[in-house]
N, CA, C and O atoms as a Tripos MOL2 file, in Angstrom:
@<TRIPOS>MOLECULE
protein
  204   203    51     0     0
PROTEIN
NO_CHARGES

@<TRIPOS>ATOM
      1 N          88.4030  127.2740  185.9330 N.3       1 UNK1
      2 CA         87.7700  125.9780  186.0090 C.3       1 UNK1
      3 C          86.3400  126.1380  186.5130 C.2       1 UNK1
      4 O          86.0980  126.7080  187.5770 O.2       1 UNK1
      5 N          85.5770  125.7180  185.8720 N.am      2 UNK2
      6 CA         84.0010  125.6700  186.2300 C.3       2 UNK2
      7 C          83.9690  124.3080  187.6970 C.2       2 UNK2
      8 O          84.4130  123.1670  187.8320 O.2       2 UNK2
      9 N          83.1300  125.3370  188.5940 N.am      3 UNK3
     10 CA         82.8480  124.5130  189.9540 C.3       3 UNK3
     11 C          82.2020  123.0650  189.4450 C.2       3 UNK3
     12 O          82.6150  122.0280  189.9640 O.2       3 UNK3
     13 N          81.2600  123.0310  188.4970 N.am      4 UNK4
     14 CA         80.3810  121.4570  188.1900 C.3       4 UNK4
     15 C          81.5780  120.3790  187.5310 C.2       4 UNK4
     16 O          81.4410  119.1660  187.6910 O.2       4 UNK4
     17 N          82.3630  120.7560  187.0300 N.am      5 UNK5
     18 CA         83.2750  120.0740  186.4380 C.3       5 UNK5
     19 C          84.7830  119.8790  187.5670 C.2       5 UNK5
     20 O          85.7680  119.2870  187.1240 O.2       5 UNK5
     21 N          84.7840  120.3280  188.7070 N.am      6 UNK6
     22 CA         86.0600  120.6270  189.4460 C.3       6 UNK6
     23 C          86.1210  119.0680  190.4400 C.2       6 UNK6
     24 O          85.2830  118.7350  191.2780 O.2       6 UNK6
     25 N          87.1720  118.4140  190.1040 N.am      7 UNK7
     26 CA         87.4780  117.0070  191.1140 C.3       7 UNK7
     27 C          88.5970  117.6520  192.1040 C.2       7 UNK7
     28 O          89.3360  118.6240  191.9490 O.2       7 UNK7
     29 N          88.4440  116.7900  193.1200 N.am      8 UNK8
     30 CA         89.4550  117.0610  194.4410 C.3       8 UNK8
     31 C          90.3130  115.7630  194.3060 C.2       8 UNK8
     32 O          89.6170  114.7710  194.5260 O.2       8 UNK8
     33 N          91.6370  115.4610  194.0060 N.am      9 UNK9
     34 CA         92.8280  114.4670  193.9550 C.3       9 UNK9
     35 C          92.8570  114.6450  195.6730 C.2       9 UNK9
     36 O          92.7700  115.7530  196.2030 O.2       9 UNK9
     37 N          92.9860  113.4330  196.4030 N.am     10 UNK10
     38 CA         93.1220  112.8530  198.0740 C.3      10 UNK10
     39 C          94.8130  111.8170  197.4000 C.2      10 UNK10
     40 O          94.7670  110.7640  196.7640 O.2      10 UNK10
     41 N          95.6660  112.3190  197.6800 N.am     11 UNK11
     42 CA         96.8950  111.6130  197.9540 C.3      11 UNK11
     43 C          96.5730  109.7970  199.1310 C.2      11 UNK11
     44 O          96.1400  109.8320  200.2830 O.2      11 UNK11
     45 N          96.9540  108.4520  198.3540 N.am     12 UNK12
     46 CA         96.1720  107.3590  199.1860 C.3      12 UNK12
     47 C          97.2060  107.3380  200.0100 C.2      12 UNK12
     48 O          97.0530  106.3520  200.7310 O.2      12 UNK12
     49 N          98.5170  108.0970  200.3860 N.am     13 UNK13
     50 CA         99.1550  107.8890  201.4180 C.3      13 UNK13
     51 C          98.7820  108.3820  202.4930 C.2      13 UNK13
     52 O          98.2130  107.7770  203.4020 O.2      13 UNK13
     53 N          99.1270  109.7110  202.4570 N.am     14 UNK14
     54 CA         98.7050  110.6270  203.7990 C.3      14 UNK14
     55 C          97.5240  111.3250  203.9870 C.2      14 UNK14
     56 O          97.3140  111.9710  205.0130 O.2      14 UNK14
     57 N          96.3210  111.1970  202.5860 N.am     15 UNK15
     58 CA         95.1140  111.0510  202.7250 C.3      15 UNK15
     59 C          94.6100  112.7780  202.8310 C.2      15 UNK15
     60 O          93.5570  113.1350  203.3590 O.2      15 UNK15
     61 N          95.6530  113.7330  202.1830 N.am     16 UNK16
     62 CA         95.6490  114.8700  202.3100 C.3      16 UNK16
     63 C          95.1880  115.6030  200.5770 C.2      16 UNK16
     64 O          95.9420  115.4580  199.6150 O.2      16 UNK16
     65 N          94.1980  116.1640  200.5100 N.am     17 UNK17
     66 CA         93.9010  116.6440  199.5660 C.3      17 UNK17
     67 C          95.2310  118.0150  198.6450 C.2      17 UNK17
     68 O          95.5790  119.1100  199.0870 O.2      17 UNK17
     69 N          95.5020  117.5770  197.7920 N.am     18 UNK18
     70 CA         96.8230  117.9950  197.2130 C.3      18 UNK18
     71 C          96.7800  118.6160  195.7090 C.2      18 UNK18
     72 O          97.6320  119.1700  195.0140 O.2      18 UNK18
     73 N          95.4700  118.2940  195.5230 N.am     19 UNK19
     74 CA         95.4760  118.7270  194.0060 C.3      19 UNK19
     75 C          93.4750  118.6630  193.4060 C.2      19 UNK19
     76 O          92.5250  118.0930  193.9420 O.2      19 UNK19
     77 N          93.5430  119.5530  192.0720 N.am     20 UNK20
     78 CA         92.6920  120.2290  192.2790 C.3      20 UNK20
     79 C          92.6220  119.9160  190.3440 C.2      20 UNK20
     80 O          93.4960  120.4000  189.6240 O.2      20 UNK20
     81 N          91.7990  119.3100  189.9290 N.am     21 UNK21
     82 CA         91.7920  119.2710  188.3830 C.3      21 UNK21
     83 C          90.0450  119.3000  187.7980 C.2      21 UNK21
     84 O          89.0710  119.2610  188.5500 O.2      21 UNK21
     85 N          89.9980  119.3750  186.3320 N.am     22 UNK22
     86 CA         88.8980  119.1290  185.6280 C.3      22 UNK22
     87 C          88.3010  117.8670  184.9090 C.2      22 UNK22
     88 O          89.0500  117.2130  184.1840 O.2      22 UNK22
     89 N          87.3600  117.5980  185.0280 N.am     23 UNK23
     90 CA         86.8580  116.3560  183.5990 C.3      23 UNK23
     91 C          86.0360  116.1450  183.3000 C.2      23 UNK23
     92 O          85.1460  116.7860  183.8580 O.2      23 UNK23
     93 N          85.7750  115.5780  182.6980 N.am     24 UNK24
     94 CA         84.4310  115.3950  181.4500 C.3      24 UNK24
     95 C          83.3380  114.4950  181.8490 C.2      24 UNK24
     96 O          83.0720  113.6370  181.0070 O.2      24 UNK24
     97 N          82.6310  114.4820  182.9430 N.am     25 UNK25
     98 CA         81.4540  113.6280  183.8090 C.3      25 UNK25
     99 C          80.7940  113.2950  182.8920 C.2      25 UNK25
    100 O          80.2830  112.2410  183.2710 O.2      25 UNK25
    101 N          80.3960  113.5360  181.7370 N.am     26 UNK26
    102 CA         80.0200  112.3760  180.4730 C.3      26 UNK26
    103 C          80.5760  111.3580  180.1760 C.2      26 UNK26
    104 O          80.1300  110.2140  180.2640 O.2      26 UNK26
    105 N          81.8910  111.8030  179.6930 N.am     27 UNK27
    106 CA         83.0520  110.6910  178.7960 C.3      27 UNK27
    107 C          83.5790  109.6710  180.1400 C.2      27 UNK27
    108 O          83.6960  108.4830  179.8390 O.2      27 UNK27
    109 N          83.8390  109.9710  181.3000 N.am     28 UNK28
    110 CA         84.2080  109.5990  182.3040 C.3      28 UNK28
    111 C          83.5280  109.2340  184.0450 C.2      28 UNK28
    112 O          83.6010  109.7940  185.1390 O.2      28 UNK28
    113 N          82.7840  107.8110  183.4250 N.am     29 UNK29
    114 CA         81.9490  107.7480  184.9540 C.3      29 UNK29
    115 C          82.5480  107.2120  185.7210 C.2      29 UNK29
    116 O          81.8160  107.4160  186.6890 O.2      29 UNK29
    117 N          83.5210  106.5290  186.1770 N.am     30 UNK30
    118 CA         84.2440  106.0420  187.2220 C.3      30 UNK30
    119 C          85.1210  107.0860  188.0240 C.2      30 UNK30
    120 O          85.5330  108.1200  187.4990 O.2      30 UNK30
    121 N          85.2560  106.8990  188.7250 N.am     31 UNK31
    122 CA         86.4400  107.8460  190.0220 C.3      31 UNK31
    123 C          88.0590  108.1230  189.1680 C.2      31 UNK31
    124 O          88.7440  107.1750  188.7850 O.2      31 UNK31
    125 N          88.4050  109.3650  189.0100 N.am     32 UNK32
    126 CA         89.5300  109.6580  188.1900 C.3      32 UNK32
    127 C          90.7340  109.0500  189.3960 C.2      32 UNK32
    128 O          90.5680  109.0430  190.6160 O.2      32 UNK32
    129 N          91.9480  108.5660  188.6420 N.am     33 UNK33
    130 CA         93.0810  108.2800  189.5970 C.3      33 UNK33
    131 C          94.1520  108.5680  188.4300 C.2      33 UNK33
    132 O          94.0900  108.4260  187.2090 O.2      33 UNK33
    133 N          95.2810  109.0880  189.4040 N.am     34 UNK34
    134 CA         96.1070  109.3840  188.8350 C.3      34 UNK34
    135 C          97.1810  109.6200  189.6030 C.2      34 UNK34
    136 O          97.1470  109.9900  190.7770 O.2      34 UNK34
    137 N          98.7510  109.2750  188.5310 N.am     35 UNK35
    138 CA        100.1080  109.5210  189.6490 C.3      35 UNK35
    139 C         100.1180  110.8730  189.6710 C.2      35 UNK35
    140 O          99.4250  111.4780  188.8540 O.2      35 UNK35
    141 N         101.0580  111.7030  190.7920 N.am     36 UNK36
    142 CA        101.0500  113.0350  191.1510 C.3      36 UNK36
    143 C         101.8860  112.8940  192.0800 C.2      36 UNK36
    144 O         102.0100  111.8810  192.7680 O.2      36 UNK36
    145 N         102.8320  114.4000  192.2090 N.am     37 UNK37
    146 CA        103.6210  114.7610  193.2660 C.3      37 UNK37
    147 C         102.9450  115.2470  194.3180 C.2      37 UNK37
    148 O         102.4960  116.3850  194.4480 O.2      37 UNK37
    149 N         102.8610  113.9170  195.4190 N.am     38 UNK38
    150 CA        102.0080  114.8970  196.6680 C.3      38 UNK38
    151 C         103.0400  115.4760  197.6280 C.2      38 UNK38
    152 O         103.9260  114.8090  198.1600 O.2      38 UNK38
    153 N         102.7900  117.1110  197.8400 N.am     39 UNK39
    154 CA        103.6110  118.0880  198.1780 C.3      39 UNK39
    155 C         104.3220  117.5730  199.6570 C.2      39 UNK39
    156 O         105.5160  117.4960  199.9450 O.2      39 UNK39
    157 N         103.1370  117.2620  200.4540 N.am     40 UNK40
    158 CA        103.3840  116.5770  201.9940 C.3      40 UNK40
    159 C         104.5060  115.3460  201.9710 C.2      40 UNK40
    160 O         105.5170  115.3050  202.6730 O.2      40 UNK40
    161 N         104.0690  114.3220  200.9620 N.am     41 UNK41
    162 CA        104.7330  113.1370  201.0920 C.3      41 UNK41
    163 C         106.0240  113.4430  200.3030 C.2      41 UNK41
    164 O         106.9830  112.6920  200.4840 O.2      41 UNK41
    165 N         106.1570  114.6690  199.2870 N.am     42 UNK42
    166 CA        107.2680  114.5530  198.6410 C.3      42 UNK42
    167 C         107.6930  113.4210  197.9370 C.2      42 UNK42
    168 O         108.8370  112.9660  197.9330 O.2      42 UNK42
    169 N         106.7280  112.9950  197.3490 N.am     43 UNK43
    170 CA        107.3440  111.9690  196.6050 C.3      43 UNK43
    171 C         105.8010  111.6260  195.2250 C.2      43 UNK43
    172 O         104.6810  112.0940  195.4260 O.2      43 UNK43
    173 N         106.0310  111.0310  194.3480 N.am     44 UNK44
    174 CA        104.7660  110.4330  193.5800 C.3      44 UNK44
    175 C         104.0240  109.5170  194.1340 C.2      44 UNK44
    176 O         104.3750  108.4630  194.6640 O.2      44 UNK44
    177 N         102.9920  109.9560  193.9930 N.am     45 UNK45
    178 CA        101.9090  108.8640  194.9620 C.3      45 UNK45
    179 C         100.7640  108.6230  193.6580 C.2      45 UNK45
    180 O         100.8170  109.3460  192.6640 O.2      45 UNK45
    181 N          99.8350  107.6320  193.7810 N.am     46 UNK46
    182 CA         98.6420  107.7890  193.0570 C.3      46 UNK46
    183 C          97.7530  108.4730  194.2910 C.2      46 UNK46
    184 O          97.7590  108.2230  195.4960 O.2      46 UNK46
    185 N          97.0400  109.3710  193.5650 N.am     47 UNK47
    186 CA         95.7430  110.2560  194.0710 C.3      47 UNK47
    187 C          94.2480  109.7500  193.2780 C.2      47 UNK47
    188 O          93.9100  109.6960  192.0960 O.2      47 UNK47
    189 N          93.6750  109.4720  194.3700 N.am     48 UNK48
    190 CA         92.2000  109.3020  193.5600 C.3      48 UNK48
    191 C          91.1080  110.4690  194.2970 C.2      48 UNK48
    192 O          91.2930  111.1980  195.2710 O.2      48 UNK48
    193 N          89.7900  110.2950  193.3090 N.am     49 UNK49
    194 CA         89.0780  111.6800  193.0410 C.3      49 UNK49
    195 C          88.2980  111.2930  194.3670 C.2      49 UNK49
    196 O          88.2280  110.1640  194.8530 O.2      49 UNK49
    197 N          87.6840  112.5490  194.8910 N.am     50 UNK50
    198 CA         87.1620  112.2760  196.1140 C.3      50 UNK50
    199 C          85.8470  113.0500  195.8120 C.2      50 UNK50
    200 O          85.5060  113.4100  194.6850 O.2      50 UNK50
    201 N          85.2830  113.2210  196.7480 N.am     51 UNK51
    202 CA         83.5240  113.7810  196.5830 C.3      51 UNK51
    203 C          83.8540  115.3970  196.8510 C.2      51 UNK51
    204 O          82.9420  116.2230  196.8400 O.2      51 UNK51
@<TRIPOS>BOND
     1     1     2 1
     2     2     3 1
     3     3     4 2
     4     3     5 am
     5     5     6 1
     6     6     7 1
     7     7     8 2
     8     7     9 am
     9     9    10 1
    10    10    11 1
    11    11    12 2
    12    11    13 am
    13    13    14 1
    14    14    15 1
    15    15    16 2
    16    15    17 am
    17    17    18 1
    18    18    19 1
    19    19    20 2
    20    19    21 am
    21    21    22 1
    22    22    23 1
    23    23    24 2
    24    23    25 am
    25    25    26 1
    26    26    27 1
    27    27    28 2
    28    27    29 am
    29    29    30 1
    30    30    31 1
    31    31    32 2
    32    31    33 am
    33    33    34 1
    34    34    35 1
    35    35    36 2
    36    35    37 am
    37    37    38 1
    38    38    39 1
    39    39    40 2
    40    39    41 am
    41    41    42 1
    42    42    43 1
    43    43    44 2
    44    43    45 am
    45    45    46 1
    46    46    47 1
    47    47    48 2
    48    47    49 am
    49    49    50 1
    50    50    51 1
    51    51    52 2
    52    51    53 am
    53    53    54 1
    54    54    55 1
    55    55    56 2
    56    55    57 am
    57    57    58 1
    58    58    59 1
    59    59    60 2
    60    59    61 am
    61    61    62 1
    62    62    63 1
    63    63    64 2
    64    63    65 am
    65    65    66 1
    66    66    67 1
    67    67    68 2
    68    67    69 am
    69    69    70 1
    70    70    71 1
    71    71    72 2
    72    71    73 am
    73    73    74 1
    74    74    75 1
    75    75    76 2
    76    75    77 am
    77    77    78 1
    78    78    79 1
    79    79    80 2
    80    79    81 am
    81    81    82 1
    82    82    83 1
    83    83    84 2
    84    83    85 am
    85    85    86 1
    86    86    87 1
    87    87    88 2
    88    87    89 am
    89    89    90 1
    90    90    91 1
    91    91    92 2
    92    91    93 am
    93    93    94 1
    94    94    95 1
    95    95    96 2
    96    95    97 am
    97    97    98 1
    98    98    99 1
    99    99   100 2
   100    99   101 am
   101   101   102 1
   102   102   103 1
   103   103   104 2
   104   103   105 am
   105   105   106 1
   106   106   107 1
   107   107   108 2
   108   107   109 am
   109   109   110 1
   110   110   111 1
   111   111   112 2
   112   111   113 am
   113   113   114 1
   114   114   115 1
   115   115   116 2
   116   115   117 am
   117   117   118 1
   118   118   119 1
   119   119   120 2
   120   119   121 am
   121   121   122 1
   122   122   123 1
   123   123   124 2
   124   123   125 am
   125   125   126 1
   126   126   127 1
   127   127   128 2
   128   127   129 am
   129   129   130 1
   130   130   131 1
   131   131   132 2
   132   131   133 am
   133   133   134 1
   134   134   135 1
   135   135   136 2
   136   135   137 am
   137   137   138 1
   138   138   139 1
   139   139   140 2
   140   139   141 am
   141   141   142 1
   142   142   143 1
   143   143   144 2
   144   143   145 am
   145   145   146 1
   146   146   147 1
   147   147   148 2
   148   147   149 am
   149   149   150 1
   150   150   151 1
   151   151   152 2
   152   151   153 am
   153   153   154 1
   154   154   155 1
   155   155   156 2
   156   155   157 am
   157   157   158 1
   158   158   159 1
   159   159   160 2
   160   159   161 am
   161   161   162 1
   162   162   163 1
   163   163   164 2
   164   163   165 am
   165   165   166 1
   166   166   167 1
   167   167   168 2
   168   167   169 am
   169   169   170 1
   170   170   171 1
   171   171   172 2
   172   171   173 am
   173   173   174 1
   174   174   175 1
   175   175   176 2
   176   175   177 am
   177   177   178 1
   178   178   179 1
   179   179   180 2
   180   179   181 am
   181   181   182 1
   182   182   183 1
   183   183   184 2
   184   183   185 am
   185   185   186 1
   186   186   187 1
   187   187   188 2
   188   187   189 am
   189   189   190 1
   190   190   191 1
   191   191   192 2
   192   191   193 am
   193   193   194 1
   194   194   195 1
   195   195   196 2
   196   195   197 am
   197   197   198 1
   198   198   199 1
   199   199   200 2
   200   199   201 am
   201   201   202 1
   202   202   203 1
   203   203   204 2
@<TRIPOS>SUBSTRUCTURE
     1 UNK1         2 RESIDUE 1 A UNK
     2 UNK2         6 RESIDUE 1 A UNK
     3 UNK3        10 RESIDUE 1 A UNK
     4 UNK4        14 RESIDUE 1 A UNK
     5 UNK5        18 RESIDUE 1 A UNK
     6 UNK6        22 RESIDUE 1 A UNK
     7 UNK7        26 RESIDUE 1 A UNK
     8 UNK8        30 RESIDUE 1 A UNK
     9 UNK9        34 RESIDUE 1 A UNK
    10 UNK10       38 RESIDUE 1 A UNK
    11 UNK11       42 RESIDUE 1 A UNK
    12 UNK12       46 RESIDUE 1 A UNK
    13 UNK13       50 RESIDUE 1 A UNK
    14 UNK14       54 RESIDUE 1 A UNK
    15 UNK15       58 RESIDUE 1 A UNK
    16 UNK16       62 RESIDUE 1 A UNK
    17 UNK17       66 RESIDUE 1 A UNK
    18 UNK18       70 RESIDUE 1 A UNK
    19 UNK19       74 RESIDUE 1 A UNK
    20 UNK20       78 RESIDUE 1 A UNK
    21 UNK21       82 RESIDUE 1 A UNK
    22 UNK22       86 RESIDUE 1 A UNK
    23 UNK23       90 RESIDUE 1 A UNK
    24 UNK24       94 RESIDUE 1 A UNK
    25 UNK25       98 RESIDUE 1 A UNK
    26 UNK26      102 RESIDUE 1 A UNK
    27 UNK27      106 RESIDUE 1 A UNK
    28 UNK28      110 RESIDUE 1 A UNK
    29 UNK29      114 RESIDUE 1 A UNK
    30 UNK30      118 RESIDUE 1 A UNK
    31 UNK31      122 RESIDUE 1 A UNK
    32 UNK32      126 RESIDUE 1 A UNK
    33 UNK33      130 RESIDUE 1 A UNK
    34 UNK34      134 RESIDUE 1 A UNK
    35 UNK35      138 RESIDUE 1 A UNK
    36 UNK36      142 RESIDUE 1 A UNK
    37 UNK37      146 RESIDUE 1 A UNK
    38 UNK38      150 RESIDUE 1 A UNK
    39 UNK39      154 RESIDUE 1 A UNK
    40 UNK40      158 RESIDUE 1 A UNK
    41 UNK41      162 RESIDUE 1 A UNK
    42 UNK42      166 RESIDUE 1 A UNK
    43 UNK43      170 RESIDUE 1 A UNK
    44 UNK44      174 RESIDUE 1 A UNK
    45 UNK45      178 RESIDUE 1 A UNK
    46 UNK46      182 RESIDUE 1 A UNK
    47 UNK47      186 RESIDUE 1 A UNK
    48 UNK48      190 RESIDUE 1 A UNK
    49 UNK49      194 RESIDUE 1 A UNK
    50 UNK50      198 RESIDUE 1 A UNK
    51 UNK51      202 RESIDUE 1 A UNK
């Protein structure tokens, strides 16, 4: 994964960074969110993209 393209997923429960993905900062200007298994909470949470 290229560092300029790399988002950090923040789990909105326990506020713990959990996941680690790519995207397209052209096609996509708003903050990525998405459901995900956050490992801590054990359970599906939505995660949104953080700085």
């Amino acid at each position: 994964m290229s560092q300029d393209n790399l988002a950090k997923l923040e789990c909105t429960v326990c506020k713990r960074i959990t996941h680690y993905t790519s995207r397209n900062k052209k096609k996509l200007k708003n903050r990525l969110e998405l459901k995900k298994l956050c490992n801590a909470c054990g359970k599906h949470t939505p995660h949104k993209e953080t700085k």
